[in-house]
N, C-alpha and C positions, 0 to 999 in steps of 0.2 A: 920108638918115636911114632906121634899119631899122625896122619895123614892130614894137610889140611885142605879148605878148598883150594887154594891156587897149585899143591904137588898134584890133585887132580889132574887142575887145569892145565899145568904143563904138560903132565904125561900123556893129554889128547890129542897130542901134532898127528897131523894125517900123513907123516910118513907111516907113524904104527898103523893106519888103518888100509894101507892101499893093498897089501895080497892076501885080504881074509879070504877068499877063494882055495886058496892055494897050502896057508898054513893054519889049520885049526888052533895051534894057540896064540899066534896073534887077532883069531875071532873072541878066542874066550879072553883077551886080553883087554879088547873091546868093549863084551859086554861085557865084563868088571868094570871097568871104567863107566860104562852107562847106571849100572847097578848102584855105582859111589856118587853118580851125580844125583841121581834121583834119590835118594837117603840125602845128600845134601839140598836138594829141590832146587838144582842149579837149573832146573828149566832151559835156559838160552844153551846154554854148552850143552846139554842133552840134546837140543834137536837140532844144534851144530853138527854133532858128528852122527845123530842119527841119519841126515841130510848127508852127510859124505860117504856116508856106510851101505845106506840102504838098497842101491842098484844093485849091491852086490852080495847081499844075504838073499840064500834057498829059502820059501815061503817057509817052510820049519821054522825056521830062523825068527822070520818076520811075524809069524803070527805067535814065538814066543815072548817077543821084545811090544808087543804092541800095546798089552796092559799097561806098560809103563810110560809108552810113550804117547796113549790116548790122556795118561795122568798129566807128562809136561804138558800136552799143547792146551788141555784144559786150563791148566794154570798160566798159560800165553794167551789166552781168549784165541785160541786160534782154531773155530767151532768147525770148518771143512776139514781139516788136517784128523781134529778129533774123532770126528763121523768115521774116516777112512780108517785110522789105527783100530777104533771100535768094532769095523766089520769086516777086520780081520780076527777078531779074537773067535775061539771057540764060543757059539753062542749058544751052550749048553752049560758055562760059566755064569755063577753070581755075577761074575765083577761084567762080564759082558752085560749082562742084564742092569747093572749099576750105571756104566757110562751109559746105554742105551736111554736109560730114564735121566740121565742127566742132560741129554742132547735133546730128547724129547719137551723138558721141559725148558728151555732155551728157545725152539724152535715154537711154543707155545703149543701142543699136543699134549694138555693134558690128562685126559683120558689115557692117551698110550703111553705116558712116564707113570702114571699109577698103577697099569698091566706088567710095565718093568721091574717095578719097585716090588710087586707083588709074588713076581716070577723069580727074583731074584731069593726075597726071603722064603719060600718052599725049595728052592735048592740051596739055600743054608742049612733050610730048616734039618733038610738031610741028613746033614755031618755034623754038627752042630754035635748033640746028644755025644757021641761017638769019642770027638776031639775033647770034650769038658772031661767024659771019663778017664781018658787017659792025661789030658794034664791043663793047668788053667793056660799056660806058655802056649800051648798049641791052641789053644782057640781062642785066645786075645782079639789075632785079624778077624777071624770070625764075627767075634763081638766087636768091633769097631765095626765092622761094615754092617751091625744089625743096628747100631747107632745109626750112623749116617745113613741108612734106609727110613728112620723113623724122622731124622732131618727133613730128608724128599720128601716125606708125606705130608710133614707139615707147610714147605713150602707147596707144595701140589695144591693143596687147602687153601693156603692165604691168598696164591693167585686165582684159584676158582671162585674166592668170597670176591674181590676185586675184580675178576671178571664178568661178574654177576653183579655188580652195583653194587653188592654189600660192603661198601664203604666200613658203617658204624660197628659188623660182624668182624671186618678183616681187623680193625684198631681193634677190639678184645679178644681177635685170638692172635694176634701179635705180641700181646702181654700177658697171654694165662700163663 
């Protein structure tokens, strides 16, 4: 039987989440349940019991869960929340470097979301070779996050044509 969104939802009453201190696998229990929200992009329930959980994860903990949870709040427009999950992440990480350029250019700092975007693709660029040799499955994420880098750039673009008066440049490169 599959799993749908609401056996999720039910399985996240916060009596499971009150002694993750105490017993590690109702933490890993947890974050399964965080893991199956965000693959379903339930967003709200994600930083429902991220919200109930989090006083009480070890920073270990929290700066492993944060990638995902700079993912919900991005997609909640909830851009303080975002910042914080983001600057817990390892900032030796693409994807750190990813949100970073994605706050950045929200915050209108485009110069420093295109140092992101740039920082990010030299440490893809890294593994990248490496992950393709041994299998296309393994470096899929890779190539999607080389997509969505090439996305930021082009937005990065359209708001510097637009911030620069270039009105009649941003409408042709909005269409090329």
């Amino acid at each position: 039987r599959k799993l749908s969104a609401d056996d999720v939802a039910a399985s996240t009453s916060s009596s499971k989440t009150n002694d993750l201190k105490s017993n590690r696998s109702s933490l890993d229990n947890v974050l399964g349940m965080m893991r199956c929200l965000d693959v379903l992009m339930q967003w709200q329930k994600l930083q429902a019991i991220a919200d109930d959980v989090w006083p009480r994860l070890d920073p270990s903990t929290r700066q492993h869960v944060a990638p995902t949870l700079a993912l919900a709040t991005w997609g909640l427009g909830k851009w303080e929340q975002m910042r914080r999950f983001t600057d817990l992440m390892d900032s030796s990480t693409a994807k750190a470097s990813f949100y970073k350029a994605v706050i950045a250019i929200h915050d209108g700092r485009l110069e420093a979301a295109r140092g992101h975007v740039n920082r990010s693709r030299m440490l893809i660029a890294d593994g990248l070779t490496p992950l393709l040799a041994e299998s296309y499955n393994r470096a899929y994420p890779s190539m999607v996050m080389v997509q969505n880098l090439a996305e930021l750039d082009e937005i990065i673009t359209l708001r510097k044509l637009v911030a620069d008066g270039k009105n009649l440049e941003a409408e042709d490169y909005r269409y090329h």
